[in-house]
N, C-alpha and C positions, 0 to 999 in steps of 0.2 A: 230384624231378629238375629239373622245369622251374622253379620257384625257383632251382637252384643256379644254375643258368644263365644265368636271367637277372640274379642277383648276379655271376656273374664279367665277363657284359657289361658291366652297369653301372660294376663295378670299373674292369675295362678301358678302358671309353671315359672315364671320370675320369682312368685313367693318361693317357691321349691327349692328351685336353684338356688338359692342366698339359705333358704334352711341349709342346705347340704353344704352348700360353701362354710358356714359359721359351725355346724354343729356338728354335720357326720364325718364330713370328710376330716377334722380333725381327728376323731375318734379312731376311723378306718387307718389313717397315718399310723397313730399310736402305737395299736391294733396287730402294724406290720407289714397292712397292704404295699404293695411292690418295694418291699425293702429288700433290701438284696443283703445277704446271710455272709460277714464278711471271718471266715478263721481267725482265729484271734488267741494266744495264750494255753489252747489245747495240745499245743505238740511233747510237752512231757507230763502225760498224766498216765493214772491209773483209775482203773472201776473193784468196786467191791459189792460183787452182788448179791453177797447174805446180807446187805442191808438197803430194804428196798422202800418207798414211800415215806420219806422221812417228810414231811412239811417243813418241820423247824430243826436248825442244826446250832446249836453252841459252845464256844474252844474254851476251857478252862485254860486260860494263860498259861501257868504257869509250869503246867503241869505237860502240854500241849494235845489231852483228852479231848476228844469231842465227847458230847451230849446229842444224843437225837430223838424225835419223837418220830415214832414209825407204828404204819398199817401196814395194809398189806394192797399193793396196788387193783387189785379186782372188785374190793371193797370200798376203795372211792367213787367207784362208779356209781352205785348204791347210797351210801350214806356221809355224803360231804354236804353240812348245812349252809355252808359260804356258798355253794353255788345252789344251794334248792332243790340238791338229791337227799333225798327226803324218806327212803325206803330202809323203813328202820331193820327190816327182816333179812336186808342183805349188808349188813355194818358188818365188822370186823368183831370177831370176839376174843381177838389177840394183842392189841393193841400193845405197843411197848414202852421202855425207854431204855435205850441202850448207849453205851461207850463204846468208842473204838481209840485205842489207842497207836498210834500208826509206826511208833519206834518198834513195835514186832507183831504188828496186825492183829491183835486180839481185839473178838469184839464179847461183848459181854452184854447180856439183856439181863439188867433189873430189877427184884424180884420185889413185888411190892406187899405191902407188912400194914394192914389197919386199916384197909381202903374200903367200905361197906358195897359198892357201887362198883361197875368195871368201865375202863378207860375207853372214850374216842377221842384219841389225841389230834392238836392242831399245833398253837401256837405250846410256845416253852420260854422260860428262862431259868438260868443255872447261875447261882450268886451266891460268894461265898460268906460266911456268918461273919459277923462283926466281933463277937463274940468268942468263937470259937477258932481257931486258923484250918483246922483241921477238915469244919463241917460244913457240908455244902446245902442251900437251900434250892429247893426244884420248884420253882413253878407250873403247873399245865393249866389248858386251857382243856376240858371236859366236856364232850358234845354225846351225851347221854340223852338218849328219848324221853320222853314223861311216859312213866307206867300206865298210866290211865287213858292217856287224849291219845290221838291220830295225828301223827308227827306231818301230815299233808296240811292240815288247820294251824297246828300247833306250832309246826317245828319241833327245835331241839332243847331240853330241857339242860340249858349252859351253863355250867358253874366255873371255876376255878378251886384248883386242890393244889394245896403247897403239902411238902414234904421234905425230908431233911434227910440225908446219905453223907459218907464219911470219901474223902479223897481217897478214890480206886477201890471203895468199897461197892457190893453188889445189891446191896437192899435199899429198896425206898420208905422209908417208913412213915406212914400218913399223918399230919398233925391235922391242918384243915382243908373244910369245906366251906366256901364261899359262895353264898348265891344271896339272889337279891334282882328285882326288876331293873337299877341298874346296869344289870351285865346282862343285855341283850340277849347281842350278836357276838360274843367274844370273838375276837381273831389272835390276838396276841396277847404278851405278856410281859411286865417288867417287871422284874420283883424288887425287894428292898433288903438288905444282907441282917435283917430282923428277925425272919421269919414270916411277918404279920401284915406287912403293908404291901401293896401293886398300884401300877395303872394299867391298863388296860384298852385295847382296841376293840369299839362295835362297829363292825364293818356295816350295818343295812341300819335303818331305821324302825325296822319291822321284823319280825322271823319270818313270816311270810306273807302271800298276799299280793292282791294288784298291785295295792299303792308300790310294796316296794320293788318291783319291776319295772314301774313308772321311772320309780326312784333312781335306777338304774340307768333306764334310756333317757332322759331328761338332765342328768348329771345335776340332779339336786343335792347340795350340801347338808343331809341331812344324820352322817353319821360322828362319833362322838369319841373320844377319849375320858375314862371315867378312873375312880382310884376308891381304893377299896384298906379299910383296917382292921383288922377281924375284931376287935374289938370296941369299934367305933362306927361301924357301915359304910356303905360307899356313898359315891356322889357323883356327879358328872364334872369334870373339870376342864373341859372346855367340849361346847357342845357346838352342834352343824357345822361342822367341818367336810372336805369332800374326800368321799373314797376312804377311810383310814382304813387299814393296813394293817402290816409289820410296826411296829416299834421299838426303839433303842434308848438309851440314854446312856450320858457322861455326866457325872457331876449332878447341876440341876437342870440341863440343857437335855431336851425330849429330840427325836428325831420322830416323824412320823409317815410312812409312805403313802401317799396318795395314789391308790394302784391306776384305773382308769384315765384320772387327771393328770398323773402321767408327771410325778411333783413329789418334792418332801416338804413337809410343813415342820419347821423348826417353833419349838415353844418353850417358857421358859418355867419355870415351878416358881412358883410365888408361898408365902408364908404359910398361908391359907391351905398349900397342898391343888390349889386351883394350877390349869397354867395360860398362860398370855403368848398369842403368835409374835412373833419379832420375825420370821423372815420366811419365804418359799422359795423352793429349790426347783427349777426345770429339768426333767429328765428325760423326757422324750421318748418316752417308752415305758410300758408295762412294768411296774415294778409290784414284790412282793414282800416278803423282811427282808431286813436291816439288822447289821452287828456293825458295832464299832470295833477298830482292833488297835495295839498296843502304841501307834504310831497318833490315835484319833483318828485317824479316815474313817468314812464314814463307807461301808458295803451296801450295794442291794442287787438282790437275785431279781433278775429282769428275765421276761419272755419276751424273745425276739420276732414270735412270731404265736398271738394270741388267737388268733381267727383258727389256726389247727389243732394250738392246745384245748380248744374249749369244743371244737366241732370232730375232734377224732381221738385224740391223746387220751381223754379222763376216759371215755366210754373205752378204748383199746389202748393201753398203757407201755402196748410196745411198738406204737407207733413214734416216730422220734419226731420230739419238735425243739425246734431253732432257741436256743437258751443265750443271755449275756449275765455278767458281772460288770457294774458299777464302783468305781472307786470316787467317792464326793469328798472334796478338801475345801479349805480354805484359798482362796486364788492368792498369790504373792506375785500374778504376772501383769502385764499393761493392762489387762481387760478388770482392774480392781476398781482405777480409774473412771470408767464407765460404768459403774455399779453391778458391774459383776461379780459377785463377793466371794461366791462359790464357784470351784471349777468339778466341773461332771467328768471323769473320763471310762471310755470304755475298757476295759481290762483282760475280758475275755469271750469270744463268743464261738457258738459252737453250732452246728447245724442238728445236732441232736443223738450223735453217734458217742461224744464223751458225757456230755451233761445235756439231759433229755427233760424240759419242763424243768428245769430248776425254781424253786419259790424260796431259797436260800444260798447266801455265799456266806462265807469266812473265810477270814485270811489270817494266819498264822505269822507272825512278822519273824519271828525268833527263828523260827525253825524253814521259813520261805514257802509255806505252802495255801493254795485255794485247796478249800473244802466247798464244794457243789451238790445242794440236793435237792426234790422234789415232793410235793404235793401224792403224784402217782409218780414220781420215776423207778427205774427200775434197779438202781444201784448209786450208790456214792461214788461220783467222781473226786481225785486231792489230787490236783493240777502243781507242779514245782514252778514258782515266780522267779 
C-alpha cells in the first residue's frame, strides 16, 4: 500500500511539474518574475502631474496635441471593471478628457455638452472627420454601473459614446450612444473619421463570474474584437481570440494586443467589416494599448513588472512599478529569412520613477517625443527620443 502511494505522489507531483513547466512558469516569466529592470530611454524626460490616471493617451499628428482619458488614481482602486473592482460607490465622479499641448504646456479639460449619463473612461480614440478637416471625432469607451442591478452580479453597464470637438477647441459635444450585448467587456476603441462606425476590444468573456476568472487562469481564448454602426448594430468580427486588449489600426490592417499572452494579433478587414488573422506578434511581455505613429511603427505600453502592478500599484498608486515601451516594425534584417517578419524592440524602460504602470505609449515622430501614461499613474511622463 505504501508503494502505491508513493507511485501515485510521484506520478502526481510529475503531473505538476510539467503543469507549471507548460503553463505557469510561462505566465510568471511574462508576469516579470526575476526580470531584471534595465534603464532605457528615461534620461531626458519630464512628468506633468496635473494629469494623472490617464488609461489611454492619443497625439493628433499634426497638430502635435495629445488626447487623454483620465480618473483619478484613488478611484481605480474602487471601480476599474477590466480587473473586477467592481465598487460602484467609490468610481470617480470626475472622469475627464483633456489636451495637453506640450509647445507651452497647457493642459485643458474638456467640457462635455449633451451627454445624459456621466463618464468612467478607459479606452479612447481621436479621428479626424472625413468630412470636415477641422473636426475631430472622439471615441470613449463608458464603464457606467446599471442603475438598477449590483455591479458584484452584474458588472458594468458598457457602452461606447462618440462625440465630435473642433481642432484646439474645449467642448465635447455628444452625438451617440452605443450599446448593444455585443459590447461586453469594452477595453478599447477605433473609431472611423465618419462619426458612426468602431471596432472595438471585449477583454473577458463574461462581466463577471467564476467562469471568467477560470477564463483568466486557464488562458482560454475566449475574448473578441466586435465593430459597431450606429445605424446598422454591431456584430462580432472575429471572435475567441486571447487576451484582446488595446487596439490600433492603419489603413485596413487591425493590430490587437494580446495582454497576458504576451503577443499582437494582426487582422485584416474584409468587405464584410468582419476581420481575418494573417499574422502574431511575440512580445514577451505584458502589454496594454497600441498607437501607431507617423513612421507606421507599431507602439505598446508594456508593464515590466505585473506581479507589483496588480498586487500593490492599483490598491496604492504611489507605489512605482517597472514600465517599458515597445516599438514593433516590419524586420528588413537577416532574421526576415527565418520567418521573422516582425522586429520587437525595447525603446524605453523605466523602474517606475519616470513612467509608473504605463498602459499607454506615443511617439511623436515630427517633433521626437514618447508620451507615457497610465491606468492609476500618477502623471504624464514625454520622454525626448
Amino acid at each position: 500500500m505504501a508503494r502505491t502511494i508513493l507511485t501515485v505522489l510521484g506520478v502526481a507531483a510529475a503531473l505538476l511539474g510539467v503543469i507549471y513547466q507548460l503553463h505557469f512558469k510561462p505566465i510568471l516569466t511574462t508576469f516579470g518574475w526575476g526580470r531584471v529592470i534595465e534603464e532605457l530611454g528615461n534620461k531626458d524626460c519630464k512628468v506633468i502631474p496635473e494629469l494623472q490616471a490617464c488609461e489611454k493617451i492619443v497625439l493628433h499628428q499634426p497638430s502635435g496635441v495629445l488626447y487623454l482619458a483620465c480618473s483619478t488614481p484613488q478611484s481605480r482602486s474602487q471601480w476599474t471593471p477590466v480587473l473586477l473592482k467592481l465598487n460602484a460607490s467609490g468610481r470617480s465622479q470626475e472622469d475627464y478628457v483633456a489636451t495637453y499641448d506640450p509647445q507651452n504646456s497647457r493642459i485643458t479639460r474638456l467640457t462635455v455638452s449633451g451627454l445624459p449619463q456621466g463618464l468612467s473612461l478607459h479606452g479612447m480614440d481621436v479621428v479626424p472627420s472625413a468630412s470636415n478637416h477641422k473636426e475631430l471625432f472622439v471615441y470613449l469607451v463608458n464603464h457606467q454601473p446599471f442603475v438598477d442591478k449590483d455591479p458584484q452580479k452584474f458588472g458594468a453597464n458598457s457602452t461606447i459614446e462618440i462625440f465630435k470637438t473642433k481642432i484646439g477647441g474645449s467642448t465635447l459635444t455628444h452625438l451617440h450612444t452605443v450599446h448593444s450585448p455585443v459590447i461586453l467587456t469594452p477595453n478599447d476603441v477605433v473609431g472611423s473619421p465618419d462619426g458612426k462606425s468602431f471596432y472595438f476590444t471585449n477583454d473577458a468573456g463574461a462581466k463577471t463570474g467564476l467562469m471568467r476568472r477560470l477564463n483568466f487562469i486557464l488562458r482560454t481564448p475566449v475574448t473578441s474584437v466586435g465593430y459597431c454602426h450606429v445605424e446598422e448594430g454591431c456584430k462580432l468580427a472575429t471572435p475567441k481570440i486571447h487576451d484582446a486588449n488595446g487596439i490600433t489600426s492603419v489603413n485596413d490592417t487591425f493590430y490587437v494586443a494580446n495582454s497576458v499572452k504576451a503577443s499582437v494579433t494582426v487582422l485584416e478587414r474584409q468587405t464584410d467589416n468582419s476581420l481575418v488573422l494573417t499574422d502574431v506578434i511575440p512580445t514577451k511581455r505584458v502589454i496594454d494599448n497600441l498607437s501607431i505613429d507617423q513612421d507606421g511603427m507599431v507602439w505598446a505600453g508594456a508593464l515590466s513588472d505585473v506581479i507589483t502592478f496588480f498586487t500593490k500599484h492599483i490598491s496604492n498608486p504611489s507605489t512605482p512599478v517597472a514600465s517599458s515601451a515597445l516599438r514593433i516594425s516590419l524586420n528588413t534584417g537577416p532574421g526576415v529569412f527565418y520567418g521573422h517578419k516582425f522586429k520587437v524592440e525595447k525603446v524605453f524602460e523605466d523602474g517606475g520613477k519616470i513612467a509608473s504602470g504605463i498602459t499607454s505609449a506615443v511617439h511623436d515622430v515630427k517633433r521626437g517625443r514618447l508620451f507615457l501614461h497610465g491606468l492609476a499613474s500618477p502623471h504624464l511622463a514625454v520622454c525626448k527620443l
